[in-house]
Backbone as JSON, one array per atom type, in Angstrom:
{
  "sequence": "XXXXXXXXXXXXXXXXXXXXXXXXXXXXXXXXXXXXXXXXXXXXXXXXXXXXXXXXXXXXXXXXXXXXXXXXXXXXXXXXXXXXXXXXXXXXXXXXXXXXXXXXXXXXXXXXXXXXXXXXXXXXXXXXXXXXXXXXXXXXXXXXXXXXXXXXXXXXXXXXXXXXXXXXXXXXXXXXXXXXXXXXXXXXXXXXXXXXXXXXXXXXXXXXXXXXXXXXXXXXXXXXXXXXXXXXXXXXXXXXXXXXXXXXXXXXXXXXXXXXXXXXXXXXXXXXXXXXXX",
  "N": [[28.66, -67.14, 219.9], [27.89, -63.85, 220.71], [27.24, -61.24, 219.27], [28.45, -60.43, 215.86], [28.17, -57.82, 214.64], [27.78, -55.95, 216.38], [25.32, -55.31, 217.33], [22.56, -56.57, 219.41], [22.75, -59.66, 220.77], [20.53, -62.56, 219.28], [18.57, -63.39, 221.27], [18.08, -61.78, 222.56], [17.28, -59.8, 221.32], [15.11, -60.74, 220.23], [13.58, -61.28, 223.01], [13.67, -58.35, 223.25], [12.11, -57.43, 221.27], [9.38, -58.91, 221.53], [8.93, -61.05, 220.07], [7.46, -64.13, 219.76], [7.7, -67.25, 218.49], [5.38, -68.2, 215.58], [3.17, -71.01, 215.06], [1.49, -70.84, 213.12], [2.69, -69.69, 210.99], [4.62, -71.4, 210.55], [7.5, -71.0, 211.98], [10.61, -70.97, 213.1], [12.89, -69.88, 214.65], [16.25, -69.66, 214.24], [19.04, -69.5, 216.52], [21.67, -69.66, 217.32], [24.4, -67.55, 216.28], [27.2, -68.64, 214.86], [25.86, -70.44, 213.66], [23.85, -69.26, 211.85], [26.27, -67.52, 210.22], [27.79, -69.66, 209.66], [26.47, -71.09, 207.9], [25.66, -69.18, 206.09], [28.32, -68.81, 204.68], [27.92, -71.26, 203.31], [26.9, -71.24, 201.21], [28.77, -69.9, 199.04], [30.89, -67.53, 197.81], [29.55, -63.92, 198.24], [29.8, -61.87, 197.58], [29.83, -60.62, 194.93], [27.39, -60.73, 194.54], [23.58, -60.32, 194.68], [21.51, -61.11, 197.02], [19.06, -63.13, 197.94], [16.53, -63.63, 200.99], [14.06, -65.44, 202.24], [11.79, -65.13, 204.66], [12.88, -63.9, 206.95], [12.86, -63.56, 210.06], [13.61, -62.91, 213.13], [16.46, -61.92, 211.78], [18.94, -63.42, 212.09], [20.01, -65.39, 210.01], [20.04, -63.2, 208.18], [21.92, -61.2, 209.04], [24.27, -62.82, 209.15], [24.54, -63.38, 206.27], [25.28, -60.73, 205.47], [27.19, -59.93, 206.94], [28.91, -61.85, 205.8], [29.64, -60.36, 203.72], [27.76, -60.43, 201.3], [26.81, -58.54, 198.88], [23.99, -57.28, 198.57], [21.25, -57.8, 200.2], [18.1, -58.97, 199.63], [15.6, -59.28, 201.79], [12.37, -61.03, 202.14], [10.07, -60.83, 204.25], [6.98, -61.54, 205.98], [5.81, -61.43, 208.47], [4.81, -58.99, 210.12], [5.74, -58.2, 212.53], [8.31, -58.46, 212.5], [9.23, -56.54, 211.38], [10.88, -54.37, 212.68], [12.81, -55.51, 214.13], [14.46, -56.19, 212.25], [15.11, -53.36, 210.69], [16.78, -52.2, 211.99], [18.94, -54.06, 211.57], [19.16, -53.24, 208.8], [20.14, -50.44, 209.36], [22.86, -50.82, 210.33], [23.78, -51.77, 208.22], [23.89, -49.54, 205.59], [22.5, -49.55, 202.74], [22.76, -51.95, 201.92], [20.27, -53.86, 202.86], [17.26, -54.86, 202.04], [14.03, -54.79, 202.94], [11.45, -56.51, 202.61], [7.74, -56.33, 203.27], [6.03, -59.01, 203.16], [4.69, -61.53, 201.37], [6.05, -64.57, 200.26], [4.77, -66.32, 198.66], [3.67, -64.86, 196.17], [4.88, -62.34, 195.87], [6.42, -60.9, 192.93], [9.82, -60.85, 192.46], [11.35, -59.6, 190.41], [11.8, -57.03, 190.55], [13.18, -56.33, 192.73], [15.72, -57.23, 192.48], [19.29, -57.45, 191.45], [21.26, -59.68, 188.74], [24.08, -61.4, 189.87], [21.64, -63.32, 191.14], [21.58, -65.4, 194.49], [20.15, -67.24, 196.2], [19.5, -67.44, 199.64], [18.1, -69.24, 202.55], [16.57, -69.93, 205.57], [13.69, -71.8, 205.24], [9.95, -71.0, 206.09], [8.95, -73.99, 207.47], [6.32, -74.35, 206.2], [5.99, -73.84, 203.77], [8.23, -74.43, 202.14], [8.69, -76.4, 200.68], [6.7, -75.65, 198.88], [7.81, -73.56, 197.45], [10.39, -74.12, 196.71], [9.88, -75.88, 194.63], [8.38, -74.23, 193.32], [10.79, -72.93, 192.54], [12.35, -74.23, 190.83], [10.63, -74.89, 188.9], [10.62, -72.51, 186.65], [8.95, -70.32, 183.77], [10.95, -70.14, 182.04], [14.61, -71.72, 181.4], [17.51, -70.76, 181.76], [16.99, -70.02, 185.3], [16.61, -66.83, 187.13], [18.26, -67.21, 189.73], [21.43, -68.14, 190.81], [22.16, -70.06, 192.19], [21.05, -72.04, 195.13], [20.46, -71.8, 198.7], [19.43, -73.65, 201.04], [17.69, -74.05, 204.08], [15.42, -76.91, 205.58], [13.36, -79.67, 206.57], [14.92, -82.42, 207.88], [13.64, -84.7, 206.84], [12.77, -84.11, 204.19], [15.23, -82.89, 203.1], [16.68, -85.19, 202.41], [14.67, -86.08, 200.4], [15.42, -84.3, 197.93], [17.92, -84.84, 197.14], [17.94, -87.79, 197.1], [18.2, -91.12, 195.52], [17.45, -93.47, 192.51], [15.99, -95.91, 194.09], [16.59, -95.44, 196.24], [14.68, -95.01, 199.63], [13.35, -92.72, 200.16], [13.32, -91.59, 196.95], [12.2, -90.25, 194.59], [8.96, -87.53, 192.86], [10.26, -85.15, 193.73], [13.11, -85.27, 193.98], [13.8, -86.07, 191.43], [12.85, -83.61, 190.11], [14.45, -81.74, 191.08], [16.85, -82.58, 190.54], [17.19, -82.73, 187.76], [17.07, -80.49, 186.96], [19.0, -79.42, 188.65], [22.43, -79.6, 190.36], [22.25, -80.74, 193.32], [23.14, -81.23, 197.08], [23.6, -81.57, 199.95], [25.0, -80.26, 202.61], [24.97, -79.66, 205.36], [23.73, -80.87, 209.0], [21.16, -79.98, 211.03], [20.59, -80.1, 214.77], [17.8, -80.19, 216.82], [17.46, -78.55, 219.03], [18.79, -76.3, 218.09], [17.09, -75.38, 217.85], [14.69, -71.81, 218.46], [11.21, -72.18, 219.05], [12.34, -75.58, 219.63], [11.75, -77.45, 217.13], [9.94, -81.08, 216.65], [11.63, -82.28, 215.17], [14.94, -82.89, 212.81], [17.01, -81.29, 211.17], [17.94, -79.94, 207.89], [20.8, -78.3, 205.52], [20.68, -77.24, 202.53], [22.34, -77.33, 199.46], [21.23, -76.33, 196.31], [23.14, -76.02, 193.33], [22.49, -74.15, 189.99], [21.9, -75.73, 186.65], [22.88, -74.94, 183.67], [21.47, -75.83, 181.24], [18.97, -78.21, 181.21], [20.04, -81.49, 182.55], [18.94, -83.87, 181.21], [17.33, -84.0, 178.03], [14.06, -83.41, 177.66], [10.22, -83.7, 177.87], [8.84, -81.38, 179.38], [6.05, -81.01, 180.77], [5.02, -83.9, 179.86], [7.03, -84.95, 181.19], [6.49, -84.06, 184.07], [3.7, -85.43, 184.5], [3.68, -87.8, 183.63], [5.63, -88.75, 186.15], [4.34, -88.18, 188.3], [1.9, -89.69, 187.79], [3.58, -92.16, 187.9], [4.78, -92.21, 190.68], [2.45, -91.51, 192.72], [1.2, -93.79, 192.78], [3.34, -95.88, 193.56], [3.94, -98.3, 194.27], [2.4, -99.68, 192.25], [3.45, -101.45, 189.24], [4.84, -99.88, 185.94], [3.44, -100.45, 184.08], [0.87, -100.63, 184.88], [0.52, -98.51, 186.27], [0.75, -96.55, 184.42], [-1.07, -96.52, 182.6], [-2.77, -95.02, 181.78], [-1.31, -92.92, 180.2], [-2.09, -94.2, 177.69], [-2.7, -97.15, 175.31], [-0.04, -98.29, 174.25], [1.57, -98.48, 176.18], [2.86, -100.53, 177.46], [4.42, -101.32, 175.42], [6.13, -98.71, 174.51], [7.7, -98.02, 176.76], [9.18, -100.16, 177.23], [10.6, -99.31, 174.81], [12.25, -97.62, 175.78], [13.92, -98.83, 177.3], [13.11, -99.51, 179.55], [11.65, -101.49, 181.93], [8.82, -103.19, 181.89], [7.25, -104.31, 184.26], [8.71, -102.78, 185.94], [8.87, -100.58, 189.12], [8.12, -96.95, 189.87], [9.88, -95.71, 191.77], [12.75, -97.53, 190.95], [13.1, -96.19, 188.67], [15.48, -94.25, 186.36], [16.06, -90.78, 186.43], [17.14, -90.43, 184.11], [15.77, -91.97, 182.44], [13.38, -91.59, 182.78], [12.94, -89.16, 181.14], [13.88, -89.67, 179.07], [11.08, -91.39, 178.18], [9.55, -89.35, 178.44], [10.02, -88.06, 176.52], [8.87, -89.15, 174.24], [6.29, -88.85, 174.45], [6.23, -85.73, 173.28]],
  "CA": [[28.97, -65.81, 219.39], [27.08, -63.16, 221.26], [27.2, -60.2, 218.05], [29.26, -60.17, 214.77], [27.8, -56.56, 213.98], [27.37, -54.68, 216.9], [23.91, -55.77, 217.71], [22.61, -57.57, 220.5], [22.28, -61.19, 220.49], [19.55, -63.19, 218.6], [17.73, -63.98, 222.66], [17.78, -60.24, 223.14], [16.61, -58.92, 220.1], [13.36, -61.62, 220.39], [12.92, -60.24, 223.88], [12.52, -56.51, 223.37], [10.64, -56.83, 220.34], [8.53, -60.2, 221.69], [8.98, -62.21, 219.01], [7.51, -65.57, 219.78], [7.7, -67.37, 217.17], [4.33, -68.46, 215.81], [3.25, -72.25, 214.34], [0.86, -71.28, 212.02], [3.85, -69.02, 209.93], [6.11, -71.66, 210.45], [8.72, -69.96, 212.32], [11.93, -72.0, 214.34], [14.13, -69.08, 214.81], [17.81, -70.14, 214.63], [19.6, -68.46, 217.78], [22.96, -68.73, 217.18], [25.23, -66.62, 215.24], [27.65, -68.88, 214.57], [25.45, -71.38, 212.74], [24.02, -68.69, 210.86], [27.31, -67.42, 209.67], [28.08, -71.15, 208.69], [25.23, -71.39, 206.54], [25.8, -68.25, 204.72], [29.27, -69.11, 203.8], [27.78, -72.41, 202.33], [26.0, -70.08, 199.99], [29.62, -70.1, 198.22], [31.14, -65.95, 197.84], [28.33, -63.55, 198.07], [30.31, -60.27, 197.53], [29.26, -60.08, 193.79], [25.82, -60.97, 194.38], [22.38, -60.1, 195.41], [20.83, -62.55, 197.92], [17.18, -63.53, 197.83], [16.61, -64.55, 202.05], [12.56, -65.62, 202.47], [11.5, -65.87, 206.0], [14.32, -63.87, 208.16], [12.51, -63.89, 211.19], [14.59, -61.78, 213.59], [17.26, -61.69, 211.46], [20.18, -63.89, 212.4], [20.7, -64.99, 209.04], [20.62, -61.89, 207.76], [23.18, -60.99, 209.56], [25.14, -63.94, 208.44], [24.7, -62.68, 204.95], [25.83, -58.84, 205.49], [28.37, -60.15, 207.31], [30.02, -62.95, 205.08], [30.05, -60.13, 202.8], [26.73, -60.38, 200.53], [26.69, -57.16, 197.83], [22.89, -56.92, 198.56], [20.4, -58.71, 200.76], [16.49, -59.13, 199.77], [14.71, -59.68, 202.88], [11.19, -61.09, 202.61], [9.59, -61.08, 205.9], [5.38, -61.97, 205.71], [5.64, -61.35, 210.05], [5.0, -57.62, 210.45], [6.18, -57.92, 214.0], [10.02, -58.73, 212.65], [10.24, -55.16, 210.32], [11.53, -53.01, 213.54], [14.17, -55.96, 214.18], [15.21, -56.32, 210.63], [15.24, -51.85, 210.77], [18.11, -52.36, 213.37], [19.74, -54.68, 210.91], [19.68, -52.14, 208.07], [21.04, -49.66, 210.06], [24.31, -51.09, 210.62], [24.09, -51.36, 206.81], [22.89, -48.99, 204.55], [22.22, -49.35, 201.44], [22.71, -53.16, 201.61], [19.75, -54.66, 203.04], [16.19, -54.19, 201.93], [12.98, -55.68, 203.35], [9.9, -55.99, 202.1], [6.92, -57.23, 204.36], [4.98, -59.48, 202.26], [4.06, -63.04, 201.21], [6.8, -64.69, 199.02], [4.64, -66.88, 197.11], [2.53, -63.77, 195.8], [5.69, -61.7, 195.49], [7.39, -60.53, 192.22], [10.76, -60.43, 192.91], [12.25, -59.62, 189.58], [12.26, -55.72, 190.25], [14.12, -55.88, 193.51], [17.37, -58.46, 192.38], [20.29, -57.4, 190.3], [21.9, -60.4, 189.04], [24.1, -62.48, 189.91], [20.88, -63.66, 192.51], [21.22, -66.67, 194.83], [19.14, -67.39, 197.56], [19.98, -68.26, 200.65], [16.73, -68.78, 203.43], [15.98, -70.99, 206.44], [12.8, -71.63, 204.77], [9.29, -71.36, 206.61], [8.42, -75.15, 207.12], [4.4, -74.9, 205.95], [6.12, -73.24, 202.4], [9.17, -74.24, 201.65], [9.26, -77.31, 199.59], [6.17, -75.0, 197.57], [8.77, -72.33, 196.67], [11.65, -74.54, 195.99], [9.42, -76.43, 192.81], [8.12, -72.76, 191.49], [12.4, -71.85, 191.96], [13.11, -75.22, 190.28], [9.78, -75.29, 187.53], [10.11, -71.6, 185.6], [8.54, -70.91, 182.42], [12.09, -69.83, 180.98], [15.44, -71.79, 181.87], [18.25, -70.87, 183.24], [16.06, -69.52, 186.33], [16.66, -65.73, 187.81], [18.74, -67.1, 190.6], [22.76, -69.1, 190.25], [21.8, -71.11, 193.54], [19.65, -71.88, 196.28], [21.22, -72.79, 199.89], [18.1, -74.06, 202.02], [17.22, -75.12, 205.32], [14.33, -77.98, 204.94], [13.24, -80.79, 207.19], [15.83, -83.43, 207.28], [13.34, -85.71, 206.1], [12.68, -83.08, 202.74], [16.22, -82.58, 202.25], [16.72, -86.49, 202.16], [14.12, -86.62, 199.44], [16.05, -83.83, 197.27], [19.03, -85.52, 196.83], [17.8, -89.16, 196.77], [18.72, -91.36, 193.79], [16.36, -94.51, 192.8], [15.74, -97.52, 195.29], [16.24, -94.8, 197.82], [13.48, -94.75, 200.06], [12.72, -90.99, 200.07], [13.46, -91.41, 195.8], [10.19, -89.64, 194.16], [9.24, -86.59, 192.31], [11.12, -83.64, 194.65], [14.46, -85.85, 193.71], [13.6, -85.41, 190.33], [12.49, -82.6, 189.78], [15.49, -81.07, 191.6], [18.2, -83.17, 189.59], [16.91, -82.74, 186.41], [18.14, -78.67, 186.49], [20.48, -78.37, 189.81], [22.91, -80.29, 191.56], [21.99, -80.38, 194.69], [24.14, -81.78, 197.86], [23.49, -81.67, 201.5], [26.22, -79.67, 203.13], [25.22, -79.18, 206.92], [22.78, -80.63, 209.51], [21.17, -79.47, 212.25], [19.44, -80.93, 215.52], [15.71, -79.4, 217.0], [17.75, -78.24, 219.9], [19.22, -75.39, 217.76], [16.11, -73.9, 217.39], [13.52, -71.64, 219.48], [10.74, -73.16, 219.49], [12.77, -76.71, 218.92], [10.66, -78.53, 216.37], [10.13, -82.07, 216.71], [12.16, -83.34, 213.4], [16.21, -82.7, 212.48], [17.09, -80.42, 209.99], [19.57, -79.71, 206.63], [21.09, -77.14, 204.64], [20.81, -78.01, 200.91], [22.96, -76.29, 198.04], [21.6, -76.75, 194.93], [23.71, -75.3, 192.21], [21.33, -74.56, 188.82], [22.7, -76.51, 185.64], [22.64, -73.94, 182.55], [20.43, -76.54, 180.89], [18.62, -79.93, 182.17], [20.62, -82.76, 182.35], [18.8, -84.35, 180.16], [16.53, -83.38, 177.13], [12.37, -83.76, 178.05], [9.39, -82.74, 177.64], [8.71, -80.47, 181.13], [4.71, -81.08, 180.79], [4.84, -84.76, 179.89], [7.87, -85.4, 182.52], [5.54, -84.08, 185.14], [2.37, -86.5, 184.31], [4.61, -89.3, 183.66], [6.28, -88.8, 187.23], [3.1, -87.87, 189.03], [0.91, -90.79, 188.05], [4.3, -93.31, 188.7], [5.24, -92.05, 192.4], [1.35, -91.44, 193.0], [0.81, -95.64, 193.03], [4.46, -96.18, 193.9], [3.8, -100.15, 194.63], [1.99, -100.61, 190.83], [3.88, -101.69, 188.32], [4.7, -98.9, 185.58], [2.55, -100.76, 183.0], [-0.49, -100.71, 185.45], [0.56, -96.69, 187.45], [0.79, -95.47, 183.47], [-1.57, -97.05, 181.75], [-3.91, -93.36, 181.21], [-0.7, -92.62, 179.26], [-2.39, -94.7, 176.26], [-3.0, -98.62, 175.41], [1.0, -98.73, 174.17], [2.42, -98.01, 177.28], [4.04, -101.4, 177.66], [5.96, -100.97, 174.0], [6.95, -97.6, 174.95], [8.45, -98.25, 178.24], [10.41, -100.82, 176.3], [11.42, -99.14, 173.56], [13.21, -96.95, 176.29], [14.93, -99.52, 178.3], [11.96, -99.71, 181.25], [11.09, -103.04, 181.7], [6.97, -102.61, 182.14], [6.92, -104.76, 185.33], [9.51, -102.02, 187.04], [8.35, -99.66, 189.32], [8.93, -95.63, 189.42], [11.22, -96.14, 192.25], [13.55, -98.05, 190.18], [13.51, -95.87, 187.35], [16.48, -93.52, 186.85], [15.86, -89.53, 185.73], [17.3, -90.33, 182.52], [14.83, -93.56, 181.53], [12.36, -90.83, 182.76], [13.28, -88.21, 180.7], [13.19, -90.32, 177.77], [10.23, -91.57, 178.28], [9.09, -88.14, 178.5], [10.11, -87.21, 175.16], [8.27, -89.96, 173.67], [5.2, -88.04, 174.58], [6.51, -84.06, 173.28]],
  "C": [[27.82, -64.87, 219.76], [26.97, -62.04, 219.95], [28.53, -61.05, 217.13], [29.31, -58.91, 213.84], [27.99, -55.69, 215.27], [26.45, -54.45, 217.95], [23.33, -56.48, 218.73], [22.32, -59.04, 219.72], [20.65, -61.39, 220.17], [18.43, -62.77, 219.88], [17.46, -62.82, 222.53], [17.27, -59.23, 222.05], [14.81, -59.57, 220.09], [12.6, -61.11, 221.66], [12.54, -59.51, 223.79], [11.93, -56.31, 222.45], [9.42, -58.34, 220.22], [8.29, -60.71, 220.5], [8.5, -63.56, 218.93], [6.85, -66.02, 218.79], [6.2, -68.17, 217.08], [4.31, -70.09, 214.85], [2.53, -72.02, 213.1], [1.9, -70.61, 210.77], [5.05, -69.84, 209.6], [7.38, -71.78, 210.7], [9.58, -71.17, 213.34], [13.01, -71.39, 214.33], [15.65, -70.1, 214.83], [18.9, -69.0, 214.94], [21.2, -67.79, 217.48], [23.77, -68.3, 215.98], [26.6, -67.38, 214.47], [27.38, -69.76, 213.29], [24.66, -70.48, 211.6], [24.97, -68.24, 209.88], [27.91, -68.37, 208.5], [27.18, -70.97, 207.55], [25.37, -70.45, 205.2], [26.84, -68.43, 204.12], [28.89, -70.96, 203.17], [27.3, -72.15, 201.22], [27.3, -69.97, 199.06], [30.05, -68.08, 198.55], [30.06, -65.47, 197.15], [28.73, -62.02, 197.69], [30.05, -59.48, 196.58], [27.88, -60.51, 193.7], [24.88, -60.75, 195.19], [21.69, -61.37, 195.96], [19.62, -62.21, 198.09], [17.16, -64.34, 199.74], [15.0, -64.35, 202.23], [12.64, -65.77, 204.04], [12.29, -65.31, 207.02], [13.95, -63.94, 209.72], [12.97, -62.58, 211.85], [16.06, -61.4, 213.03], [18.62, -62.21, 211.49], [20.76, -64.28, 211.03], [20.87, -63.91, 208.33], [21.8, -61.38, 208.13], [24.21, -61.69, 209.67], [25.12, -63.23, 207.28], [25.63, -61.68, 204.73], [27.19, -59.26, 205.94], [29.82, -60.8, 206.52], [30.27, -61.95, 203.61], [28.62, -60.24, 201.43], [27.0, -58.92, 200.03], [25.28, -56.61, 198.47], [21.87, -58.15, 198.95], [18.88, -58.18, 200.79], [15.83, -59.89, 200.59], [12.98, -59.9, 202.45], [10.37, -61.73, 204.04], [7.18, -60.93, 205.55], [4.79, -61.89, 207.33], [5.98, -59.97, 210.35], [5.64, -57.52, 211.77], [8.01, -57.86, 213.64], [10.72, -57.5, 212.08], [10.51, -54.39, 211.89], [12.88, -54.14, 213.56], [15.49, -55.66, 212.89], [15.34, -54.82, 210.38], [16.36, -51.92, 211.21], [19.18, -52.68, 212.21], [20.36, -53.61, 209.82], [20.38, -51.13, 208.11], [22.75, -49.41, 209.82], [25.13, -51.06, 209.1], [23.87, -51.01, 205.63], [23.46, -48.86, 203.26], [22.34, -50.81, 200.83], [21.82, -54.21, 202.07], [18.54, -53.9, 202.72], [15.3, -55.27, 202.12], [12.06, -55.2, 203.0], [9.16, -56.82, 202.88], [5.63, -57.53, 203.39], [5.2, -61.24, 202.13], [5.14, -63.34, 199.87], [6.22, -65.05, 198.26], [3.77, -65.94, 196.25], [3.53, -62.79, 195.36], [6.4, -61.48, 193.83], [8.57, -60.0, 192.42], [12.28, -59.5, 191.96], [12.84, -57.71, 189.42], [13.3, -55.01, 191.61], [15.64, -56.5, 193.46], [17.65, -57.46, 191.22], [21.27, -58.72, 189.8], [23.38, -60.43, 188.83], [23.2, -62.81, 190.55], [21.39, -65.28, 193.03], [20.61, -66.52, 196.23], [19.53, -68.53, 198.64], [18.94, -68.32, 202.05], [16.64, -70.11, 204.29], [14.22, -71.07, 206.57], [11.52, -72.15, 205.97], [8.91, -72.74, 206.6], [7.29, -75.17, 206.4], [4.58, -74.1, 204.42], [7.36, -73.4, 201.64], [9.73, -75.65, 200.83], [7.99, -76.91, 198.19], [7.15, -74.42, 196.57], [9.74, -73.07, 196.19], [10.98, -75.14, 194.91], [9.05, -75.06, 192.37], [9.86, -72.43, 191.79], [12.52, -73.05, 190.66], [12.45, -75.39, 189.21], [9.46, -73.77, 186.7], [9.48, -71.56, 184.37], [9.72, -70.84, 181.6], [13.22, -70.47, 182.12], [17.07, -71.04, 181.17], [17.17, -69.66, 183.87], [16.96, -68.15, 186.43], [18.23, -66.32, 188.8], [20.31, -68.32, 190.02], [22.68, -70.51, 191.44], [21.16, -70.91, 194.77], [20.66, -72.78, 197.04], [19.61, -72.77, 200.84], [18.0, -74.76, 203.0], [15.9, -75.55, 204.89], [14.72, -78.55, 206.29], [14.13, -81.51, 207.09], [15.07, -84.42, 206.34], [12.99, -85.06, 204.33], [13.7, -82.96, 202.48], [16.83, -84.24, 201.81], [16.18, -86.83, 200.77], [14.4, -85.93, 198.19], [17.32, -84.46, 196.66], [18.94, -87.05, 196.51], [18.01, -89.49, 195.76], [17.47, -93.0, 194.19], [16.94, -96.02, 193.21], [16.08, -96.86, 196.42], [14.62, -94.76, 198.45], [12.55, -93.62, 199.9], [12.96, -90.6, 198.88], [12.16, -91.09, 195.43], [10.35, -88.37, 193.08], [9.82, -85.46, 192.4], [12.43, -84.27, 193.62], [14.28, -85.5, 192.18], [13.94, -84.63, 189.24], [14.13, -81.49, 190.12], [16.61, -81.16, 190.42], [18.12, -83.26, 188.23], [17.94, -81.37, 186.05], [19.19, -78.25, 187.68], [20.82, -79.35, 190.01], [22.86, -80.1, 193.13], [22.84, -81.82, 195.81], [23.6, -81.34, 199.71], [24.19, -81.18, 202.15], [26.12, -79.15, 205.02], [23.2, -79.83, 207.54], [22.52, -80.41, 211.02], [20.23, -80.41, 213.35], [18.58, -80.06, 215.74], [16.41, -78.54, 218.37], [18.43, -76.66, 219.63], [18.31, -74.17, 217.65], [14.98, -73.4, 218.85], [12.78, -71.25, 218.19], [11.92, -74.12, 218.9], [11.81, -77.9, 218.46], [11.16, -80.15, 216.81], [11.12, -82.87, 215.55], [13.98, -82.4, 213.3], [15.5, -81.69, 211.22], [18.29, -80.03, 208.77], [19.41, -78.71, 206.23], [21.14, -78.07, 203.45], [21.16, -77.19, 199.9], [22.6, -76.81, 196.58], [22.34, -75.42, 193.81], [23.13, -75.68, 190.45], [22.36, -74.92, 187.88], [22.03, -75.38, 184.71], [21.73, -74.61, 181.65], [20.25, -77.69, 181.21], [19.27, -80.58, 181.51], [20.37, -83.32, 181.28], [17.79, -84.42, 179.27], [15.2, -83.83, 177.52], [11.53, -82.73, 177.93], [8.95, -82.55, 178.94], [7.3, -81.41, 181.42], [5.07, -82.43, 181.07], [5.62, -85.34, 180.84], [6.86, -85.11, 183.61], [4.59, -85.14, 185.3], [2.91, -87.6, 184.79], [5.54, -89.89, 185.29], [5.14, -88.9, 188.36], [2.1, -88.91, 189.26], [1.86, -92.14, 188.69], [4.32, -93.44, 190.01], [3.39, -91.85, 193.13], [0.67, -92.88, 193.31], [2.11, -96.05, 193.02], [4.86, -97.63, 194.03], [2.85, -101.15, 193.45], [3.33, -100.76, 190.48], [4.04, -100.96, 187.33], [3.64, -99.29, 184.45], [1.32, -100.49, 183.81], [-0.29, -99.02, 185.74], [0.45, -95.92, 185.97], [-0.08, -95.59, 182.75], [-2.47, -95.91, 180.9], [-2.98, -92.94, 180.29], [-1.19, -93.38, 177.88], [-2.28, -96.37, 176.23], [-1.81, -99.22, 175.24], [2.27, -98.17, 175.2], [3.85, -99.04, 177.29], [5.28, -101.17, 175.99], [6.58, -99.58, 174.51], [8.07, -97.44, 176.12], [9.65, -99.11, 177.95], [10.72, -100.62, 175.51], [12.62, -97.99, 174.03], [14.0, -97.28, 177.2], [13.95, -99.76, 180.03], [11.69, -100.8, 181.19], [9.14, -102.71, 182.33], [6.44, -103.14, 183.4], [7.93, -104.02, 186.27], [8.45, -101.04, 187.72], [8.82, -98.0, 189.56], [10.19, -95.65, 190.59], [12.29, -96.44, 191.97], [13.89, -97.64, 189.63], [14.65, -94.64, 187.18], [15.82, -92.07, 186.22], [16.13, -89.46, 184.42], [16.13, -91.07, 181.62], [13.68, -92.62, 181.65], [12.14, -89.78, 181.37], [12.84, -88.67, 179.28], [12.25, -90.94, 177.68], [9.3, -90.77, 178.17], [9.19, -87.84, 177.2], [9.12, -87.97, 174.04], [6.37, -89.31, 173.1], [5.34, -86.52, 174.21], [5.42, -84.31, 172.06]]
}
């Protein structure tokens, strides 16, 4: 798909405003228009809602967004070289795209969204499994946003969705499934992208749960997860033991057997385990 607006193609927009993409920002443009498009309709109907996109680069998803129909698209771009592309973009539609050239994780975003928000971003690699734990660890739930569609590493979106005795099962998996469902819905090869990174790549929809799965204490779930997956090959009686001298009764008074390890253990046995400690 050479346009869907108007606009020149992705190649020709990176040309006349030299765009090459840089490593230390992160950047793996994705060229074509079709697979942007895709992506944004995995985002679910965007027509009543304001979209949160981190990272647009030159804009192709963006222009997936506007296109599939988005109400209102928040561009953060942190690559002064991309605001004349992303200008172009606005153009075509005013009063529905706005960019700000700045640093997401430093950003307050709560004065440019109206909600419904969901966020939809082919996230910088060297920041984008930061931002998805501050979307996924607020101080107040239900979060700002109704869902997050994300490009990630294949091997990062693997470890989102994992369940335990998966290999890539840990604290991301978690942390994720505690407050969203999250699902895997599209991946991509390295060939899609300029530059083409060495590693595959996914889209990942999580959809936020109005409250966590299942009742815990946030703080003590963290610790309790952090010191397990941190010695992954102890034993939870030995990886917890800083939790206090009655680790092993505790662990069994919640169905853990004390010679399992966190691998094994499910989000719920966590959870309660967690509360043990509120």
């Amino acid at each position: 798909m050479a346009a869907i607006d108007g606009l020149p193609s992705l190649a020709q927009v990176i040309r006349t405003h030299d765009l090459v993409a840089k490593k230390q920002l992160g950047q793996n443009f994705l060229l074509d228009l079709n697979l942007t498009s895709k992506i944004a309709r995995c985002a679910g109907d965007l027509t009543q809602c304001d979209v949160l996109e981190v990272g647009p680069g030159p804009g192709g998803l963006t222009r997936g967004l506007l296109a599939e129909g988005a109400r209102r698209v928040l561009a953060v771009e942190k690559d002064a070289r991309c605001m004349p592309a992303l200008a172009e973009i606005a153009m075509i539609y005013p009063g529905r795209l706005e960019v700000v050239n700045a640093d997401a994780l430093g950003l307050d975003i709560s004065a440019h969204l109206t909600p419904p928000v969901r966020v939809v971003a082919n996230l910088p690699y060297n920041v984008g499994t930061e931002l998805l734990i501050r979307w996924l660890s607020p101080e107040h739930w239900p979060p700002f946003w109704q869902s997050l569609t994300l490009m990630f590493q294949k091997e990062v979106a693997q470890r989102i969705v994992a369940k335990p005795g998966d290999k890539a099962y840990g604290r991301l998996a978690l942390l994720a499934q505690w407050r969203a469902e999250p699902k895997i819905v599209m991946s991509l090869p390295p060939e899609a992208f300029s530059p083409a990174p060495k590693v595959h790549s996914a889209v990942v929809h999580l959809t936020r749960l109005e409250q966590p799965r299942f009742e815990a204490n946030a703080a003590a779930l963290s610790r309790i997860t952090a010191m397990g997956f941190n010695q992954r090959r102890k034993m939870l009686r030995s990886s917890l033991k800083a939790m206090g001298p009655d680790i092993e009764a505790k662990l069994t008074q919640v169905g853990i057997a004390p010679t399992a390890r966190a691998e094994e253990i499910s989000l719920e046995q966590f959870c309660a385990l967690s509360r043990l400690y509120d």
